[in-house]
TIFIDO-279338 format. One record per residue: y, z, x of N, C-alpha, C in turn; residue number from 1. Coordinates in steps of 0.2 Angstrom, whole numbers, plus 5000, padded with zeros to 4 digits. Layout:
BEGIN
PT   n_py   n_pz   n_px   ca_py   ca_pz   ca_px   c_py   c_pz   c_px     n
PT      Y      Z      X       Y       Z       X      Y      Z      X   NUM
...
This chain:
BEGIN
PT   n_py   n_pz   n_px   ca_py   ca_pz   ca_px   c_py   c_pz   c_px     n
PT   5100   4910   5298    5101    4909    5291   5106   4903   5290     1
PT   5105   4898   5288    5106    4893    5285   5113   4893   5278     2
PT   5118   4890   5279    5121    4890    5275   5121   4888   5267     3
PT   5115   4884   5267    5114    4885    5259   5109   4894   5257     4
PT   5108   4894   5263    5105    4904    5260   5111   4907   5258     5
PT   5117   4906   5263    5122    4909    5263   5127   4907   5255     6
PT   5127   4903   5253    5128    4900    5247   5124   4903   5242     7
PT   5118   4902   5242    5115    4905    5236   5117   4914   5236     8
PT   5117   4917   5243    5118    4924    5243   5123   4928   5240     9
PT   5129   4924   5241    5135    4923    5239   5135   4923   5230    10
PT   5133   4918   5229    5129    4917    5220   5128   4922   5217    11
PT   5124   4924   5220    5118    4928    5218   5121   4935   5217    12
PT   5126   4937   5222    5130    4942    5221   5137   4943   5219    13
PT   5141   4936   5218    5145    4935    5211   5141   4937   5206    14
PT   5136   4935   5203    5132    4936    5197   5131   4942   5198    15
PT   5129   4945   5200    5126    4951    5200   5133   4955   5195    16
PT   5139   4955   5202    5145    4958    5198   5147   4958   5192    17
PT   5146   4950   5190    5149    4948    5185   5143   4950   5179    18
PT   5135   4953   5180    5130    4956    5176   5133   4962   5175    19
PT   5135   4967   5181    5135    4974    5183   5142   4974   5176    20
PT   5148   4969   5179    5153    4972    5175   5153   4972   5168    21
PT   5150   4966   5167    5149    4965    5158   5145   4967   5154    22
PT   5139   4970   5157    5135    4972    5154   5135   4980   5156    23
PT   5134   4983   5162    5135    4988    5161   5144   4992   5160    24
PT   5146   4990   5162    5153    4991    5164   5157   4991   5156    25
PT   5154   4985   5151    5158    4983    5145   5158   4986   5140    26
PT   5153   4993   5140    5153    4997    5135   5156   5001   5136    27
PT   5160   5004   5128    5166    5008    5129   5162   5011   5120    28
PT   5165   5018   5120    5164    5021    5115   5173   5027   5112    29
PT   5173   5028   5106    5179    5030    5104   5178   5038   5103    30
PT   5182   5042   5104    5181    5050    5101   5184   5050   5094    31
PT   5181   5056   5090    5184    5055    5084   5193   5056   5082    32
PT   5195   5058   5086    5202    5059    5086   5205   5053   5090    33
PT   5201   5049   5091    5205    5042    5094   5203   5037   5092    34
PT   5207   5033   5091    5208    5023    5091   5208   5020   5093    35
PT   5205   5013   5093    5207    5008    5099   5207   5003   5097    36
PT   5211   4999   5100    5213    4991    5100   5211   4988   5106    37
PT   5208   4982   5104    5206    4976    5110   5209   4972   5110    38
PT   5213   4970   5115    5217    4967    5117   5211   4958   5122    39
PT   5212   4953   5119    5211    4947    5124   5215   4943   5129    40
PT   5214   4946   5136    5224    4942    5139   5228   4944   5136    41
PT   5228   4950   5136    5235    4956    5134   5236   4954   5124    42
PT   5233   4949   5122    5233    4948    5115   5229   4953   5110    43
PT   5231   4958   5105    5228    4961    5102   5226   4955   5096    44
PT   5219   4957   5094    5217    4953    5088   5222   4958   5079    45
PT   5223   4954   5076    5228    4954    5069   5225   4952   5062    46
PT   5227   4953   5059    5223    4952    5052   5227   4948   5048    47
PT   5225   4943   5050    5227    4937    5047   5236   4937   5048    48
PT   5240   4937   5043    5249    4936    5043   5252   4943   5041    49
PT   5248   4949   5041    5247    4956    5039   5254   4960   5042    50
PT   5260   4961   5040    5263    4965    5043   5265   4971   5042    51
PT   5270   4976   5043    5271    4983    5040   5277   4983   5034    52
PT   5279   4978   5033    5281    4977    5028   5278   4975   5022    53
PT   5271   4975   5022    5266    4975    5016   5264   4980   5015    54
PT   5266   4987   5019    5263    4993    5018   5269   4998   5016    55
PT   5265   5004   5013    5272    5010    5009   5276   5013   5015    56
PT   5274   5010   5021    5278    5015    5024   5285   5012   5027    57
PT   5285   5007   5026    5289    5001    5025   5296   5003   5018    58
PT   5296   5007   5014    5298    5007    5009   5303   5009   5008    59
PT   5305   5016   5015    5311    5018    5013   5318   5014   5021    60
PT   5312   5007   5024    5319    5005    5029   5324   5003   5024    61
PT   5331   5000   5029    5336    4997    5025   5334   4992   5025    62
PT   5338   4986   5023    5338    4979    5022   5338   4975   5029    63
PT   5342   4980   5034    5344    4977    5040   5336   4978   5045    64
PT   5334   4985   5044    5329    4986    5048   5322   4983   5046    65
PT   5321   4980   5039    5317    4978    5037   5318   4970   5039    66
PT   5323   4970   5043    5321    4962    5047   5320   4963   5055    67
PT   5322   4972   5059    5321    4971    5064   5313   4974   5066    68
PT   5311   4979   5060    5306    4981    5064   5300   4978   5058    69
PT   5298   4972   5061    5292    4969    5057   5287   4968   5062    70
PT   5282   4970   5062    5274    4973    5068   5270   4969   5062    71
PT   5264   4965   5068    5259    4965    5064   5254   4971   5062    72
PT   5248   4966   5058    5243    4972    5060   5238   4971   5062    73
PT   5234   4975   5066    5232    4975    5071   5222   4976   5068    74
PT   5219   4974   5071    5210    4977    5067   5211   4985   5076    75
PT   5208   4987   5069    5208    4995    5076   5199   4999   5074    76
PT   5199   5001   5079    5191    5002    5081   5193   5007   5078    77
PT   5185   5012   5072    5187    5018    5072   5182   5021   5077    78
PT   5180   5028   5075    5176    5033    5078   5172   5030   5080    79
PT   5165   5032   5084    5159    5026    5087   5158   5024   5091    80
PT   5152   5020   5091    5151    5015    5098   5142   5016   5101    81
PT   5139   5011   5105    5144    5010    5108   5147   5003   5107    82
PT   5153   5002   5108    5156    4995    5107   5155   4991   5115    83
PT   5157   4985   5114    5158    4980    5120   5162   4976   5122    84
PT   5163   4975   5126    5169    4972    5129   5170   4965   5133    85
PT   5171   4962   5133    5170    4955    5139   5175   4960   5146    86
PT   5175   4957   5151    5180    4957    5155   5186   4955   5155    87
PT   5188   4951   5153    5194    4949    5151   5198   4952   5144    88
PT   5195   4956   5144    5196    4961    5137   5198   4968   5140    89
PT   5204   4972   5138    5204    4979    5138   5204   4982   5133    90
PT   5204   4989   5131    5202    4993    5129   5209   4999   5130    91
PT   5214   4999   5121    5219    5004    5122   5217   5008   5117    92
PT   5215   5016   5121    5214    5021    5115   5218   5026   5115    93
PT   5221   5028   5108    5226    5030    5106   5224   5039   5103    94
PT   5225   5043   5102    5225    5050    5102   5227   5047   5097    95
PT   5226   5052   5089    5227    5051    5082   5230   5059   5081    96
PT   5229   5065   5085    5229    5072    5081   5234   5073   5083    97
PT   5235   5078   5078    5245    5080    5077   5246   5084   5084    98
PT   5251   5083   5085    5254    5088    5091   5261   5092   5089    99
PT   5259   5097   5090    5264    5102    5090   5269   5101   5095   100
PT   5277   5101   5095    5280    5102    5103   5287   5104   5101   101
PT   5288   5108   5106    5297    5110    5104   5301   5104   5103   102
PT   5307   5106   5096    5310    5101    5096   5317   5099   5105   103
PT   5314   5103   5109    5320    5100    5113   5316   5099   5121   104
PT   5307   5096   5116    5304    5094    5124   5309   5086   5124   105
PT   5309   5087   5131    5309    5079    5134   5306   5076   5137   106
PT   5301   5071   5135    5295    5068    5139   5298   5065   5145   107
PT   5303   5063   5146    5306    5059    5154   5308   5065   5158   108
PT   5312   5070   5155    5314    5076    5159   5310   5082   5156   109
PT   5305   5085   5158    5304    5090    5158   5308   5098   5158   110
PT   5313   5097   5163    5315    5102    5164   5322   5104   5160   111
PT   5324   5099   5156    5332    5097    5153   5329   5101   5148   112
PT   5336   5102   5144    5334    5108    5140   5333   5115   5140   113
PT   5335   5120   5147    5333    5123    5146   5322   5124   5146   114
PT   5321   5118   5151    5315    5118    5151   5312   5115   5146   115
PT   5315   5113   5141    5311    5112    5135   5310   5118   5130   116
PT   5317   5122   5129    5315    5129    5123   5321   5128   5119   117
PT   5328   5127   5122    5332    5127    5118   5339   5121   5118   118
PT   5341   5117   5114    5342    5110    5112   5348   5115   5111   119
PT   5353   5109   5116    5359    5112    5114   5363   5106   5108   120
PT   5368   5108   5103    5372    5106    5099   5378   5108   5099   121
PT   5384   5105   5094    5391    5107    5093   5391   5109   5087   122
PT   5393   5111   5084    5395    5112    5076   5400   5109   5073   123
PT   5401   5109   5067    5407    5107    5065   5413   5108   5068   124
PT   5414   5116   5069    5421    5119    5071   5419   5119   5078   125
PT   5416   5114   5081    5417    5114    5090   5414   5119   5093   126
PT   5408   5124   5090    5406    5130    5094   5401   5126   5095   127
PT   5397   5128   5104    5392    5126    5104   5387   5130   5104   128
PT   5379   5127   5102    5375    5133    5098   5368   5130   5103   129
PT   5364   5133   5102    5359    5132    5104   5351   5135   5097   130
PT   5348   5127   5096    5344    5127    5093   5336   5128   5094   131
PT   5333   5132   5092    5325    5131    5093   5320   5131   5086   132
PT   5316   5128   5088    5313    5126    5082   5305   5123   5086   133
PT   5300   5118   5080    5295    5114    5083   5295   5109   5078   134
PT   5290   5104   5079    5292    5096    5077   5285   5094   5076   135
PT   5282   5092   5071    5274    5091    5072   5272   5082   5070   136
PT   5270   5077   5075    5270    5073    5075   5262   5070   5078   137
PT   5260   5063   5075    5255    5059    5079   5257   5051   5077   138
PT   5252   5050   5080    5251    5041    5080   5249   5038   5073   139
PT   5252   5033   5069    5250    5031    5063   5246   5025   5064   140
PT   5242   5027   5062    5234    5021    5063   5238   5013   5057   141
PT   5242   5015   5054    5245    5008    5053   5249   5005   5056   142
PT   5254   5006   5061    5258    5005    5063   5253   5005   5072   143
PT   5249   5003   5073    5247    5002    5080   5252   4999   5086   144
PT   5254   4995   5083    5258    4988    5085   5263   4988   5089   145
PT   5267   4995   5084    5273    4996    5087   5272   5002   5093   146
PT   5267   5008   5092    5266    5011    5095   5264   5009   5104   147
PT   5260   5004   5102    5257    5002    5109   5259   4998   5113   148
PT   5264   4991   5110    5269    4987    5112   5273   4987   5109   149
PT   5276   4991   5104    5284    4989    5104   5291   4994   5107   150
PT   5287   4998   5108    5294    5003    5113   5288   5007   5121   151
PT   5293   5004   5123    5290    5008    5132   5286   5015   5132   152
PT   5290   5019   5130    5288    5027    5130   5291   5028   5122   153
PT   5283   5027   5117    5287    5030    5110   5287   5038   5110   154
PT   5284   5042   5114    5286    5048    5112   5292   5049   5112   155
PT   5296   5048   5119    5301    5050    5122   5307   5047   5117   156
PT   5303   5039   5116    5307    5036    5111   5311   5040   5103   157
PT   5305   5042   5100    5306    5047    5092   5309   5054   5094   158
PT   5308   5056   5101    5308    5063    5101   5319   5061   5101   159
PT   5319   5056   5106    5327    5054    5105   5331   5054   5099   160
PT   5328   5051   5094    5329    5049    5087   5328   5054   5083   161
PT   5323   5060   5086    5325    5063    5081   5331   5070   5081   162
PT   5330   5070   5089    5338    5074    5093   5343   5071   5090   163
PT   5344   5064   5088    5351    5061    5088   5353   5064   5080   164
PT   5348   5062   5079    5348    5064    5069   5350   5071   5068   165
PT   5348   5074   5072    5348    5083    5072   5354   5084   5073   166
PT   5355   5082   5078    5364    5085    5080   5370   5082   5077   167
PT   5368   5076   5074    5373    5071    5071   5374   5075   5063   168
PT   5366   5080   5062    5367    5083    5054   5370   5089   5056   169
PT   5368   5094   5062    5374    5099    5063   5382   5099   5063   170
PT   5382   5094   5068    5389    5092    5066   5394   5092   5062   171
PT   5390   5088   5057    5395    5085    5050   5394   5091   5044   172
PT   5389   5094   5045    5384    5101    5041   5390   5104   5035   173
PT   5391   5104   5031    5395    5108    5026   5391   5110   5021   174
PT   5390   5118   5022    5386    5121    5015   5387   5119   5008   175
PT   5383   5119   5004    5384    5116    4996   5386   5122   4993   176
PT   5392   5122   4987    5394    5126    4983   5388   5130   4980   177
PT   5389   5136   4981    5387    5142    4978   5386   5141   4971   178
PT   5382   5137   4966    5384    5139    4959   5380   5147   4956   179
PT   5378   5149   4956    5372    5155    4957   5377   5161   4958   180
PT   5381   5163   4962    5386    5166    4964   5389   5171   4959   181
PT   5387   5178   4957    5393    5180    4953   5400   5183   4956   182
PT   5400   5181   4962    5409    5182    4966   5414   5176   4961   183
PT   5418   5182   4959    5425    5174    4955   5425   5170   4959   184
PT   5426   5164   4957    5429    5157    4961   5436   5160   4962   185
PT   5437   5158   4969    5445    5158    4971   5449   5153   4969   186
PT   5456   5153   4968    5460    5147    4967   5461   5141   4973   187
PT   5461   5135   4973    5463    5131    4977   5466   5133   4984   188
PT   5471   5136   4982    5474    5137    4986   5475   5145   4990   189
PT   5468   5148   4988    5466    5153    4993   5460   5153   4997   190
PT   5457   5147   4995    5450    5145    4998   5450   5145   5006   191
PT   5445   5147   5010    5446    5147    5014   5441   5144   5021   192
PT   5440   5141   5025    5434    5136    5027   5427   5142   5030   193
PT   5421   5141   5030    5417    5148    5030   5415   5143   5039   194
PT   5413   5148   5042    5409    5149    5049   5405   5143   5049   195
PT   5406   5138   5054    5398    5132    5052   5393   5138   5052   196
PT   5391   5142   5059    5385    5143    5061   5383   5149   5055   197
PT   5385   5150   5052    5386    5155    5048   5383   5149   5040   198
PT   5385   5146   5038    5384    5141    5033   5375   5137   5037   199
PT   5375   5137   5044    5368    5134    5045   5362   5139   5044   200
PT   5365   5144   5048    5357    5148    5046   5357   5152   5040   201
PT   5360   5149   5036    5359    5153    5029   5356   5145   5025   202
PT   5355   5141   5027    5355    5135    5024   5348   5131   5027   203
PT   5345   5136   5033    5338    5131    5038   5336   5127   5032   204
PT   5332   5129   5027    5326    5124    5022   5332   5122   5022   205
PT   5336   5118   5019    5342    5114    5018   5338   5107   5021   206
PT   5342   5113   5028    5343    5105    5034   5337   5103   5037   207
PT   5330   5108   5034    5324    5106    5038   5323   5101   5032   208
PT   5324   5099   5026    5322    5095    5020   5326   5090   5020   209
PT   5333   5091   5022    5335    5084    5025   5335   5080   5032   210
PT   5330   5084   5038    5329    5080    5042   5322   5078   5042   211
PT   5316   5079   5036    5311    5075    5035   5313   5070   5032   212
PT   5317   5069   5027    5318    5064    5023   5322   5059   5029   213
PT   5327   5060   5033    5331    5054    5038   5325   5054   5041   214
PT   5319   5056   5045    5314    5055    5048   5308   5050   5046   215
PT   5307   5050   5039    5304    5046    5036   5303   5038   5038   216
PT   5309   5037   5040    5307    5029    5044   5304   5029   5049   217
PT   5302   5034   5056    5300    5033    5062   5294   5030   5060   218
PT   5289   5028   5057    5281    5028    5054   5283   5021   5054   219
PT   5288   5017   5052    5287    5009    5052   5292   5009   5059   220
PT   5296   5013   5061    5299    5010    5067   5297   5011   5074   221
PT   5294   5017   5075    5288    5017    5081   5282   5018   5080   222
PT   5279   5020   5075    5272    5019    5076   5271   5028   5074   223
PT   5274   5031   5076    5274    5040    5075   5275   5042   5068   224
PT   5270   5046   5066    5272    5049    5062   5277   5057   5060   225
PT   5282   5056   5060    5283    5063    5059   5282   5068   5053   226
PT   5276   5072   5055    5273    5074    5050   5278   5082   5048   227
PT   5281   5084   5050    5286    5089    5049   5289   5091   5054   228
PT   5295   5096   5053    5300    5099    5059   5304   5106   5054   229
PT   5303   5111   5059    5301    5118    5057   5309   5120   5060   230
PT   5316   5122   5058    5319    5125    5065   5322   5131   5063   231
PT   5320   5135   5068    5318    5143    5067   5324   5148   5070   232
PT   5330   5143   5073    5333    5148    5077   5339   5145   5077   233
PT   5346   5146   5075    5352    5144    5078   5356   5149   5080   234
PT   5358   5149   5087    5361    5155    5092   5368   5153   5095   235
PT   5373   5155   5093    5379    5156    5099   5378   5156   5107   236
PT   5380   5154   5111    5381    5156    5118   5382   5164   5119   237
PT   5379   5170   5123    5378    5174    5122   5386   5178   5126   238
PT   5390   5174   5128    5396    5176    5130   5400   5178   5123   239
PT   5399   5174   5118    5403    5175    5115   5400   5178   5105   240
PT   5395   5179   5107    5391    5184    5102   5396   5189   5100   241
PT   5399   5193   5103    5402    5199    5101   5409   5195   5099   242
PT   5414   5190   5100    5417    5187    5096   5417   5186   5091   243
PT   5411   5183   5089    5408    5179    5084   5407   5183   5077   244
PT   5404   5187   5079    5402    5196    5075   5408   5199   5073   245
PT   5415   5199   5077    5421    5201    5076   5423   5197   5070   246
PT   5422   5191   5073    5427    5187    5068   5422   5187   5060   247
PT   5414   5187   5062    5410    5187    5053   5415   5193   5051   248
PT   5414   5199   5053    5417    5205    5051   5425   5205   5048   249
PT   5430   5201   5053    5435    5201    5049   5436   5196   5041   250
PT   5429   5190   5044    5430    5184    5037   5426   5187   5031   251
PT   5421   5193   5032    5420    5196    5027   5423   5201   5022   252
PT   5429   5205   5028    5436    5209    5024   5438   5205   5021   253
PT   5441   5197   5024    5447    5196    5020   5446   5194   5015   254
PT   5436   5191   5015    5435    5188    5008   5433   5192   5002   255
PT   5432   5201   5007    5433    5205    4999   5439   5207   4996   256
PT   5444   5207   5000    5450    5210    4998   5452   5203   4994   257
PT   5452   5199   4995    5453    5192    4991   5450   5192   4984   258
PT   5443   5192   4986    5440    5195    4977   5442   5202   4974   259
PT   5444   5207   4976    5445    5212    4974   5453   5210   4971   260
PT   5456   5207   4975    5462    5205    4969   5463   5202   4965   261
PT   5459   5197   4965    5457    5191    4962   5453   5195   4954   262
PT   5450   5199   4956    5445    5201    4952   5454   5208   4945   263
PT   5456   5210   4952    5463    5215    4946   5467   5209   4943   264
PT   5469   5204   4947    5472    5201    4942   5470   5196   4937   265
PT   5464   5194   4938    5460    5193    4930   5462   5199   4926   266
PT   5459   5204   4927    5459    5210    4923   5467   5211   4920   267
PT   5471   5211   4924    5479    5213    4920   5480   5205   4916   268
PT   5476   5199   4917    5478    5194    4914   5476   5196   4906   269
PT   5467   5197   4908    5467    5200    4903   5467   5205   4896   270
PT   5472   5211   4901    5478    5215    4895   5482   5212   4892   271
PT   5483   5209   4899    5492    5206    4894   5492   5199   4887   272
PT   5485   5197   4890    5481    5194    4883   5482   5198   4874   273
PT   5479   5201   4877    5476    5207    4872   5483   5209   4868   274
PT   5488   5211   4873    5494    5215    4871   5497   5210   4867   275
PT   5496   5202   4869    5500    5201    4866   5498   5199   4859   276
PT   5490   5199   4857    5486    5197    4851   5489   5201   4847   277
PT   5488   5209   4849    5490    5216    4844   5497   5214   4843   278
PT   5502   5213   4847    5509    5215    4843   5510   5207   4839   279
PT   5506   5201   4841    5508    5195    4836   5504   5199   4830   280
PT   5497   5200   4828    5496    5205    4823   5501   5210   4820   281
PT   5501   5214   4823    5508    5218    4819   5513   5216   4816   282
PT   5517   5209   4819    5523    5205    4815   5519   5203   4810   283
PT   5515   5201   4810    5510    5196    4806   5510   5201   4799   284
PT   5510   5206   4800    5507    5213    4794   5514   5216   4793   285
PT   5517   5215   4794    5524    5217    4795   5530   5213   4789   286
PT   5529   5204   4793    5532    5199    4786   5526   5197   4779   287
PT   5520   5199   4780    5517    5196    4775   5522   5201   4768   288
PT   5523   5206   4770    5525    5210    4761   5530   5204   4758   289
PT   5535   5205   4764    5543    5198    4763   5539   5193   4760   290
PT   5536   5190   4762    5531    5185    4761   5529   5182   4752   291
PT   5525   5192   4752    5524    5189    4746   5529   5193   4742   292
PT   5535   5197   4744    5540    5197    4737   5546   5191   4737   293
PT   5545   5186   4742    5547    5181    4741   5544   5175   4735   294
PT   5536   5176   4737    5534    5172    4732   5534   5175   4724   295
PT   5535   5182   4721    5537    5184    4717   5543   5183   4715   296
PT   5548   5182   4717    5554    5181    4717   5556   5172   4713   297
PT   5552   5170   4717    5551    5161    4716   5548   5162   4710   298
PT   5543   5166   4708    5538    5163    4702   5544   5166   4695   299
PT   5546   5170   4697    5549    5174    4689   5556   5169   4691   300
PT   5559   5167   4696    5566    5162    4694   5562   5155   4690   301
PT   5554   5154   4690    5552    5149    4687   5552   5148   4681   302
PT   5550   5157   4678    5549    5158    4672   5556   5159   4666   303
PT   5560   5158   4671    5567    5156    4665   5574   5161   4668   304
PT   5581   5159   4665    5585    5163    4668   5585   5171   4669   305
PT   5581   5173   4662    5583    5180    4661   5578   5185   4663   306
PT   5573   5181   4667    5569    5184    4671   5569   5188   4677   307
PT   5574   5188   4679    5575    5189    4687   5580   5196   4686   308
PT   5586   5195   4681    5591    5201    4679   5584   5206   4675   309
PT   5578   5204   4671    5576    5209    4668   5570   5213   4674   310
PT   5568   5209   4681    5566    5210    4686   5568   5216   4690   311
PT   5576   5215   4688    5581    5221    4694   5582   5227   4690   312
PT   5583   5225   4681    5586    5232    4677   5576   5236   4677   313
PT   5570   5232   4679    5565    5235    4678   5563   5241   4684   314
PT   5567   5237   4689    5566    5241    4697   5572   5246   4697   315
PT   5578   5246   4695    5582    5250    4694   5580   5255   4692   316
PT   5578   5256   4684    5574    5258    4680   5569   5263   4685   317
PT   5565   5261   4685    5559    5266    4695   5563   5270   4699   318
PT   5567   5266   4701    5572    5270    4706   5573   5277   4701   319
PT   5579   5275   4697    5581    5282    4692   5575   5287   4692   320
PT   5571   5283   4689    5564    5289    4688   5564   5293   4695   321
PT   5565   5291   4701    5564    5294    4708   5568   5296   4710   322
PT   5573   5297   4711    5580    5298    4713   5580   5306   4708   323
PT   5583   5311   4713    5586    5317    4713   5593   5316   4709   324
PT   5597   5315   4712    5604    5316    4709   5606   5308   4708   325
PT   5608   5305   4704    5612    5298    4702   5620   5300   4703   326
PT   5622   5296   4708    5631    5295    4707   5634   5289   4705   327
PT   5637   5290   4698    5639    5284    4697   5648   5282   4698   328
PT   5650   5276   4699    5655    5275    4701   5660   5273   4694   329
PT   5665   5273   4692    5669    5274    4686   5673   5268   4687   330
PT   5674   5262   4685    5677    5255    4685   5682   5258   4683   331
PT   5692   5256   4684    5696    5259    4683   5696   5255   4677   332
């Protein structure tokens, strides 16, 4: 064999590769619960100057985040195919459907957590408690950009950010005034601070509607949507359950004996109210006669000197009529 056979056989079987891969090899198709993006030389194709800051979901960053997470966008294959590909082109397809997962998986550690079931936290008052709950999240077909190249591991990455948010809001958690409540308001200065965990699971929709709303940015900052987060369970360390029970038990005496006095001494404020209206009434009924023979008094000194002497011989006069026996006294 001749080294120009050897030349052409060599050709002919680069070609071939180079037929086999591109043409059989460079079809690719998408499932309907996936997306893809083509990348040429690790460059995805963009739509023109298009970024996430032209989109709603962009709407609730800050001012400072809306200069750090700015993504283009990206052209994304939908369902179909089949499509085609050159060689120098790949093919990243992305899983679109929501995923259910506990809120205290760890995509890098698996087994932290308690395996993955229960997320531990602090509370306000320093107890530690243990949360369980789920978290329902996917990929936002807007946000391509950042899911695929802008954070290494974006599960791992939102599942962080959503832990941080979670335990930062345990932490700081103080129930909202009762207005609804018919228990009296206590005075200032007998109010007394209530149980966090005790203010948390009376309050879960609370904190599950305040942790969609701080959640609302992962969509322009990693590409995830967080579509909701469910948390079903806050539990004490099981060492100290029967403490804990002890102490509801005593913070529930002292806060009835407190309204129950609270509740008598309105009531006696009450009386003493009252008591005092009726006896200010009674003086009241008491000077008015004075009152008005006073103003009788004033009206006939008006009507002339001889008015007042003729006043007293006319009351005199009545008297006599009334009177039993008259004693008279004899001027020497």
């Amino acid at each position: 064999m001749t080294s120009l056979e050897i030349l052409l056989g060599i050709a002919f079987g680069v070609l071939a590769y180079v037929c086999f891969r591109a043409l059989l090899l460079g079809f690719f198709t998408v499932a309907p619960n996936e997306r893809a993006v083509l990348t040429s030389f690790g460059r995805a194709k963009r739509h023109g100057n298009s970024t996430t800051l032209d989109l709603a979901i962009a709407e609730n960053l800050t001012a400072d985040d809306r200069t750090r997470y700015v993504f283009p966008q990206l052209e994304v294959i939908g369902p179909g195919g089949p499509y085609f590909r050159w060689p120098w082109q790949k093919v990243h397809k992305v899983n679109i459907a929501i995923v259910t997962s506990s809120l205290a998986y760890d995509p890098e550690t698996p087994g932290a957590n308690q395996n993955g079931t229960v997320l531990d936290a602090v509370t306000r008052d320093q107890l530690n408690i243990g949360v369980t709950g789920q978290i329902r999240f996917g990929v936002s077909e807007s946000n391509m950009y950042a899911f695929l190249f802008g954070v290494k591991n974006p599960i791992a990455h939102v599942m962080g950010y959503f832990v941080s948010v979670l335990r930062e809001r345990i932490a700081t958690f103080k129930a909202p005034a009762d207005t609804t409540s018919i228990t009296p308001a206590l005075p200032e200065d007998l109010r007394f601070e209530g149980i966090s965990i005790n203010d948390l699971r009376k309050n879960l929709n609370l904190i599950n509607e305040e942790m969609d709303r701080e959640c609302q940015t992962s969509e322009a900052r990693y590409g995830i949507k967080l579509d909701s987060s469910l948390i079903t369970g806050i539990d004490p360390p099981p060492q100290i359950d029967s403490a804990l029970a002890a102490i509801n038990t005593a913070h529930n005496e002292v806060f009835s004996d407190v309204s129950v006095a609270q509740a008598l001494a309105d009531q006696r404020i009450e009386e003493s109210k009252r008591a005092v209206e009726i006896q200010t009434m009674n003086a009241e009924a008491e000077v008015e006669p004075l009152r008005w023979l006073a103003e009788q008094l004033r009206l006939l000194r008006e009507s002339g000197p001889d008015a007042i002497p003729g006043y007293l011989r006319n009351v005199k006069l009545d008297l006599y009529q009334q009177a039993k026996n008259i004693f008279l006294t004899q001027k020497p």
